[in-house]
C-alpha positions as CSV (number, residue, x, y, z in Angstrom):
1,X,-72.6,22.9,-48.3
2,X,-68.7,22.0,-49.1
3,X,-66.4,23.8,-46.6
4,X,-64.5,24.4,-50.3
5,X,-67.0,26.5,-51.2
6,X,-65.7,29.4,-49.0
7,X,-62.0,29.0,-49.9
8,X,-60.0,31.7,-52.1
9,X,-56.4,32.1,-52.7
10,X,-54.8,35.3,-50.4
11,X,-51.4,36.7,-51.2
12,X,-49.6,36.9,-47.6
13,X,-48.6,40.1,-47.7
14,X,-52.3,41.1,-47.6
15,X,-52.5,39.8,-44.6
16,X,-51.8,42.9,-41.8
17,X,-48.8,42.5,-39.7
18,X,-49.2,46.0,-37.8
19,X,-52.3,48.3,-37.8
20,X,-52.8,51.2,-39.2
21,X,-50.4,54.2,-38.5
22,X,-53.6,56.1,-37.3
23,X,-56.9,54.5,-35.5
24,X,-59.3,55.1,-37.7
25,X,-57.3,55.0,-41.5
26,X,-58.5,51.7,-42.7
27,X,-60.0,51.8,-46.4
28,X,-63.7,50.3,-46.2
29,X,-65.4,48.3,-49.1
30,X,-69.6,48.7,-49.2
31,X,-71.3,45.9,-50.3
32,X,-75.0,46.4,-51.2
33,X,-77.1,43.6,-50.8
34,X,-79.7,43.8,-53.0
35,X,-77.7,44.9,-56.6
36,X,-74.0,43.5,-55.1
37,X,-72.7,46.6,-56.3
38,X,-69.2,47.4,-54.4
39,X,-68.0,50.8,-53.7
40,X,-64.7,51.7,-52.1
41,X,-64.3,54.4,-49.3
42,X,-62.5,54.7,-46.2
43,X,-64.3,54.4,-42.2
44,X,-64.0,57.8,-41.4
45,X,-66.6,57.6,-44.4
46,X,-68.8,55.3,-43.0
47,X,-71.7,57.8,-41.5
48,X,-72.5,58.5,-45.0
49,X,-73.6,55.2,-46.3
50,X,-75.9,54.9,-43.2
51,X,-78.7,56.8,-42.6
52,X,-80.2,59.0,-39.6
53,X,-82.1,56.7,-37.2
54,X,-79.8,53.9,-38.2
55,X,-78.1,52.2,-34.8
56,X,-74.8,50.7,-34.6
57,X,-74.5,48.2,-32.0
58,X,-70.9,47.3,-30.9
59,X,-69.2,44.3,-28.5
60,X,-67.8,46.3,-25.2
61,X,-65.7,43.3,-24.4
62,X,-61.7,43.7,-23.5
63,X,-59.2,41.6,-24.5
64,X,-56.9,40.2,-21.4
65,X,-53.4,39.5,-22.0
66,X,-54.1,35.4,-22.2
67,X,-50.9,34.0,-23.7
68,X,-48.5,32.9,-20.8
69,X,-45.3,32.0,-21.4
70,X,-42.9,29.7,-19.4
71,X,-41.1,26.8,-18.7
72,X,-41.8,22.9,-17.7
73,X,-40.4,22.4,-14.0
74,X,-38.4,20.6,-13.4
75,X,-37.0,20.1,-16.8
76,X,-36.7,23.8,-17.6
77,X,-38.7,23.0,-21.8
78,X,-40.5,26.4,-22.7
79,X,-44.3,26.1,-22.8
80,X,-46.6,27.9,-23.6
81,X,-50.1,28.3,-22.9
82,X,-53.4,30.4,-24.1
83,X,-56.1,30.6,-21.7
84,X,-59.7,30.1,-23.5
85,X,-62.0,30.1,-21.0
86,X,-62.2,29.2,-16.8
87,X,-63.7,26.2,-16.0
88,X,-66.9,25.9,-14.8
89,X,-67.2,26.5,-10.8
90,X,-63.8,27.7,-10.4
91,X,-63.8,31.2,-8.7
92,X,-62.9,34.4,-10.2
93,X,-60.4,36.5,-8.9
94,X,-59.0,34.8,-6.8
95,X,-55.3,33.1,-5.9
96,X,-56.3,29.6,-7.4
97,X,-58.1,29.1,-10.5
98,X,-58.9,26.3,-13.3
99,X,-59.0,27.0,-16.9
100,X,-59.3,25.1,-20.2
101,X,-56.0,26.5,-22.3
102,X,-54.4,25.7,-25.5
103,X,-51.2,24.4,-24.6
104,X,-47.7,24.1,-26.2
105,X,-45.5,21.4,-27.0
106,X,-48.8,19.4,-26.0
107,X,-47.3,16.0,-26.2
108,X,-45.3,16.6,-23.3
109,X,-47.7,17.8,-20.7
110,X,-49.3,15.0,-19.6
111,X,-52.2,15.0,-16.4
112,X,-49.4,16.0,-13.8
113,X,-47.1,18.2,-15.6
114,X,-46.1,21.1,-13.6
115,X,-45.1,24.5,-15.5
116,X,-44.5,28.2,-13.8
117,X,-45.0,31.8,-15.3
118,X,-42.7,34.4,-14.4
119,X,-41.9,37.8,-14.8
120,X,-42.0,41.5,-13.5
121,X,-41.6,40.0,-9.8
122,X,-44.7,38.2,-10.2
123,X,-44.9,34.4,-10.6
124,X,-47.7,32.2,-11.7
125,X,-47.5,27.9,-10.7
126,X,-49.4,25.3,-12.8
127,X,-50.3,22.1,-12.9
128,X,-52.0,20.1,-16.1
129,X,-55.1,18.4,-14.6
130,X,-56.6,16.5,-17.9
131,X,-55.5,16.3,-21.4
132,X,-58.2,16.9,-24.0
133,X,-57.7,16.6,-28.3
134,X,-56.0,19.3,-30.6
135,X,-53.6,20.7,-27.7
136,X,-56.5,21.2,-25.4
137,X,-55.4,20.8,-21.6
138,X,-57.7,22.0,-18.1
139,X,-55.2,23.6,-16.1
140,X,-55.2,24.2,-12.1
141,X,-52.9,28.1,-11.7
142,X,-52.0,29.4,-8.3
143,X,-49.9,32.1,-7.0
144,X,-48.0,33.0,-4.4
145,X,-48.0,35.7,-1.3
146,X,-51.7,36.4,-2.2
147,X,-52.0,37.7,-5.6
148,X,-55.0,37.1,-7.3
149,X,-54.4,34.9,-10.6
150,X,-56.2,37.4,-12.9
151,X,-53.9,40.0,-11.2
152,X,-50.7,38.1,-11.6
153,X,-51.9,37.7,-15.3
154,X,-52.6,40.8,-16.7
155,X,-48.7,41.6,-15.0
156,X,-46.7,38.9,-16.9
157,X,-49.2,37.8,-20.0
158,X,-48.9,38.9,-23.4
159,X,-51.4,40.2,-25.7
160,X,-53.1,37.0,-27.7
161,X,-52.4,37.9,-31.2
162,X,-53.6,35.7,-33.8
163,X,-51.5,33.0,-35.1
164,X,-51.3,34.8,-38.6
165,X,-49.5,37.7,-36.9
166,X,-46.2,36.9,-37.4
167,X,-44.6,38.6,-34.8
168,X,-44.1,38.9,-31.1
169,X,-46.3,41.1,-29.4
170,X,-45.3,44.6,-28.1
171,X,-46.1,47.2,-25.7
172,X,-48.5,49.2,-27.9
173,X,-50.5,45.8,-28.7
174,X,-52.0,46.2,-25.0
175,X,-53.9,49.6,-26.5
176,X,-54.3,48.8,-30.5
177,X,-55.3,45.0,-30.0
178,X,-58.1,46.8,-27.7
179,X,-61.6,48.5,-29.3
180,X,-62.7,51.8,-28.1
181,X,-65.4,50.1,-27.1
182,X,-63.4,47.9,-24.5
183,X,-64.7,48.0,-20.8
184,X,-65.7,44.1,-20.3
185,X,-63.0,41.9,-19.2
186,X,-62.8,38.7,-20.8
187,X,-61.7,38.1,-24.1
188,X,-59.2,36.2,-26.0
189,X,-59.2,38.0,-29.1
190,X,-60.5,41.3,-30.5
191,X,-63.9,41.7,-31.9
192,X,-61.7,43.6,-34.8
193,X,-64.3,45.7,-36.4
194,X,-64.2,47.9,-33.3
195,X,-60.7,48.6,-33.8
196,X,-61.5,51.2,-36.7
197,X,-63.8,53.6,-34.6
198,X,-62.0,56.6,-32.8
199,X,-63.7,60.2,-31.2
200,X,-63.9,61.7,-34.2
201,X,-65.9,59.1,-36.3
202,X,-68.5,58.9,-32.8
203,X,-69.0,62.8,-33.3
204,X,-69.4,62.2,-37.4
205,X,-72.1,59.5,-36.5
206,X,-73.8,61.5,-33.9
207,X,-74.1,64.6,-36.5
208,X,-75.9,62.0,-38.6
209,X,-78.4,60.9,-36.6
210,X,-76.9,57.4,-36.2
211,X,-77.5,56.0,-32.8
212,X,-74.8,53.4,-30.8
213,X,-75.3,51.0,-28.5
214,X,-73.0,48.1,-26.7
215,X,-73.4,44.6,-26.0
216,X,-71.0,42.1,-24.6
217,X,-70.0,38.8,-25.9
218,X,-66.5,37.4,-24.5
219,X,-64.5,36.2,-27.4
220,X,-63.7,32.5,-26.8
221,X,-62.3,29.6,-28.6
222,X,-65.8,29.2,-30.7
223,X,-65.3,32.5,-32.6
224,X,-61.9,31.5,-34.4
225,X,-61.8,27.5,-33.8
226,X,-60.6,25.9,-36.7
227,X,-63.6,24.0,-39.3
228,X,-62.0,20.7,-39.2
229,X,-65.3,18.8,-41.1
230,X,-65.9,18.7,-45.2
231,X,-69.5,19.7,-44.7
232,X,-71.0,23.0,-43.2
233,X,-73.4,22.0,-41.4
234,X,-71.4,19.5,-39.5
235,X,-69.2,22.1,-37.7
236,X,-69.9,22.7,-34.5
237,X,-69.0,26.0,-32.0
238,X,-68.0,26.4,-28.3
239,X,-70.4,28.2,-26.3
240,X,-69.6,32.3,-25.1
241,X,-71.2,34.2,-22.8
242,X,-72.6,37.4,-23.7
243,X,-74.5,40.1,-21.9
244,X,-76.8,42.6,-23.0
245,X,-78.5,45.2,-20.7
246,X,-81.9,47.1,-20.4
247,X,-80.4,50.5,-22.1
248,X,-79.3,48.5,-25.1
249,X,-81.8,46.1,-25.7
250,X,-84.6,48.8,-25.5
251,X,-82.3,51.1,-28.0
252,X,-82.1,48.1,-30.4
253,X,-86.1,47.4,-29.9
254,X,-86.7,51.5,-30.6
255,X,-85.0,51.3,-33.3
256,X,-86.5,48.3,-34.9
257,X,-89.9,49.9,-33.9
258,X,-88.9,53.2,-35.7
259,X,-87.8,51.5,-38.6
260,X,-84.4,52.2,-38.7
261,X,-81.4,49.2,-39.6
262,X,-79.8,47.3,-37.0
263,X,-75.9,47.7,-38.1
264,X,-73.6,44.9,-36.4
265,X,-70.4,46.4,-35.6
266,X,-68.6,42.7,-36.5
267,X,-69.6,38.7,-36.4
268,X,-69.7,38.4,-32.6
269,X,-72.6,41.1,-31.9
270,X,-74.3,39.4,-34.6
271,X,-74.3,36.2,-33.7
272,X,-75.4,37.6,-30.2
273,X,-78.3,39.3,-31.5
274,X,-79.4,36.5,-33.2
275,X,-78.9,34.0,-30.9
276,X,-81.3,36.3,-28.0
277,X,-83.6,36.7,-31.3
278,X,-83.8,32.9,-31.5
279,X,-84.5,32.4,-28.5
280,X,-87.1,35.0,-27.8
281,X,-89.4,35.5,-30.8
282,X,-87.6,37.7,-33.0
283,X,-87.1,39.9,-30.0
284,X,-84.2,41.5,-28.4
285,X,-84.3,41.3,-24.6
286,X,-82.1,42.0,-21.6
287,X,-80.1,39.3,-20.0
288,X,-76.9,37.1,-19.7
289,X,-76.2,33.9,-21.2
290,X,-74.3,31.4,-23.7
291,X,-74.3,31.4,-27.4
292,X,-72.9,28.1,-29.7
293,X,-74.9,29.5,-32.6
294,X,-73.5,28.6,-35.7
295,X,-74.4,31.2,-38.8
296,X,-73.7,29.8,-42.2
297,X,-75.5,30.3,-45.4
298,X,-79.7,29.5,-45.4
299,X,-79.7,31.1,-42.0
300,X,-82.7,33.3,-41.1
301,X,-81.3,37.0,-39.8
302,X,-84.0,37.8,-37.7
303,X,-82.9,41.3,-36.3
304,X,-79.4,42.4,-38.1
305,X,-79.8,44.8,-41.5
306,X,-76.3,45.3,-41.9
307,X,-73.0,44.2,-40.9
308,X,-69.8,45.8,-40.4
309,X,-66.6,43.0,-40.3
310,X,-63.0,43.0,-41.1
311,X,-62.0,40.3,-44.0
312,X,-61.6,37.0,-42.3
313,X,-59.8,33.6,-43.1
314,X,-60.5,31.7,-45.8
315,X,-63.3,28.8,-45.2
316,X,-63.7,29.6,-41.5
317,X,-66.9,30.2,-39.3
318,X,-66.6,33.8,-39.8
319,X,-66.4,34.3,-43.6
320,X,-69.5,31.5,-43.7
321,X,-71.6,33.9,-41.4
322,X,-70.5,37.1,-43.7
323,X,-71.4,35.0,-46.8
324,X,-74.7,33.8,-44.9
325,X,-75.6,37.4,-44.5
326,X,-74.6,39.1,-47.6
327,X,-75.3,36.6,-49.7
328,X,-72.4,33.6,-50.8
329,X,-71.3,34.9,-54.5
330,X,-71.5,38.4,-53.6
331,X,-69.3,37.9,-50.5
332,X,-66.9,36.3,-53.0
333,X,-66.9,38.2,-55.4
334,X,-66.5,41.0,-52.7
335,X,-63.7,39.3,-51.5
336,X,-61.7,38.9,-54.8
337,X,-62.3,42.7,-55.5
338,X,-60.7,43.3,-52.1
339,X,-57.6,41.3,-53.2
340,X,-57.3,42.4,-56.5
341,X,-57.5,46.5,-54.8
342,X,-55.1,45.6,-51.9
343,X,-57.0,45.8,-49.2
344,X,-55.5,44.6,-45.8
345,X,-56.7,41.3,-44.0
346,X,-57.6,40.1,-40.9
347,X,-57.4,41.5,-37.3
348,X,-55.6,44.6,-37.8
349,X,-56.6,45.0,-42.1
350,X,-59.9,47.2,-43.8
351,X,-63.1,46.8,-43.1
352,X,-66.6,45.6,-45.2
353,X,-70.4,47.4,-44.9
354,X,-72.6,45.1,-46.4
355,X,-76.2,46.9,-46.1
């Protein structure tokens, strides 16, 4: 397939700059799958369009605040530098750590550079170690007096908004860029369709008889990187760990067994539960691991009957997996009906049910 094939024109001022004034006031569009007939609702809604025995089953993950910003020492240049993922072997938690980052003006920091972090009495040191393509760099940090790195970190880094956010981050982004759901440590970005559920939704799904359950997958790089080929099937993703325990693995097989629908709550639990699927028969089991597994149209869903997922950028990984799963020219047609009603986009915009 044509990575064309999944482009469509977006006004920008679809695109959300803010969230919602409340958690929990996005609109929602419902996409069947079998007719492609569209309805429009709101998510405090959504526990009517599933049905009792249904489970939902969310990514616990929490965003840290990866974005560091500082200067070039000695030279005193800004930089700036996203942490994607820690390199393999290096120790967590403690006062010296490696990480691959995305890092700004990349031309400059060459194998050597040295950069520092600063801020609220805390400082981060860092040296550039090797230089990779597209602004890639691995990246050696340190502290001083004994602070831990992730401590130091969480202290002076800012919230990771996406690129299509067009502002700086605040103080409130620490809570709304962060799911209900959020307990794991280790994220880069949001698994945004978590962002909509609140207290009072949980208590209308539990009066329904609709069941959830978490799974973790740490939101890397591979989720949002760029497709940079002219063919599908010729992109390829970065690996992300996940995690799924016993409770919600046998909650997801019960309900399988009692023949209720598996409803991903967003792209990275389904890529999860598809990936253990994969790999195990059609099954869901227990265990930790790493997924690279790309979803595009002709893919077989094993376990997942229905998706919930904000709107996502045009002709990337995410909008090929939502097309994959509800079907190409329904998701676009979906997709231009969402325009032409003014929904919101992207990380902090509505939401889709495709069942």
């Amino acid at each position: 397939m044509n990575v064309r094939e999944f482009f469509f024109e977006l006004p920008p001022e679809l695109i959300a700059q803010e969230p919602p004034e409340a958690r929990g006031a996005s609109r929602l569009l419902h996409l069947n799958r079998a007719t492609g007939a569209r309805t429009h609702s709101t998510i405090d809604r959504l526990a009517a369009l599933l049905d009792p025995g249904d489970l939902l089953v969310a990514n616990n993950t929490r965003v840290f605040p990866a974005r560091l910003l500082g200067r070039r020492v000695p030279s005193g240049g800004a930089v700036e530098c996203l942490l994607v993922s820690r390199a393999e072997g290096s120790p967590a938690a403690g006062t010296e750590e490696t990480w691959h980052a995305l890092m700004h003006p990349g031309q400059k920091l060459a194998p050597g550079a040295r950069v520092i972090f600063e801020g609220q009495g805390a400082v981060l040191h860092g040296e550039v170690i090797e230089r990779h393509f597209h602004g890639r760099r691995t990246i050696r940090l340190w502290t001083d007096a004994g602070r831990a790195v992730q401590e130091v970190v969480d202290t002076i880094g800012h919230v990771p908004l996406p690129p299509y956010i067009k502002r700086d981050d605040r103080a409130e982004d620490r809570a709304r860029y962060q799911t209900v759901f959020a307990r794991e440590r280790g994220s880069i970005a949001a698994p945004t369709a978590g962002l909509h559920f609140t207290p009072a939704l949980f208590s209308t799904l539990k009066d329904r008889g609709v069941g959830v359950a978490e799974i973790t997958l740490h939101v890397g790089y591979g989720t949002f990187q760029p497709v940079r080929v002219e063919r599908v099937e010729d992109h390829r993703l970065e690996a992300e760990h996940y995690e799924i325990s016993r409770a919600a693995a046998d909650a997801i097989e019960d309900t399988r067994r009692n023949g209720g629908r598996l409803v991903a709550v967003g792209t990275t639990t389904t890529r999860t539960l598809e990936a253990v699927a994969l790999a195990h028969g059609g099954r869901i089991v227990a265990g930790a691991g790493a997924t690279d597994l790309f979803i595009y149209p002709g893919f077989e869903f094993r376990v997942v009957t229905g998706l919930l997922t904000n709107f996502h950028l045009p002709a990337s990984s995410l909008v090929m997996l939502v097309a994959a799963f509800g079907g190409h020219d329904a998701v676009m047609r979906a997709y231009a009906d969402a325009i032409a009603e003014r929904y919101r986009f992207y990380s902090y915009g509505d939401a889709m049910l495709i069942t």
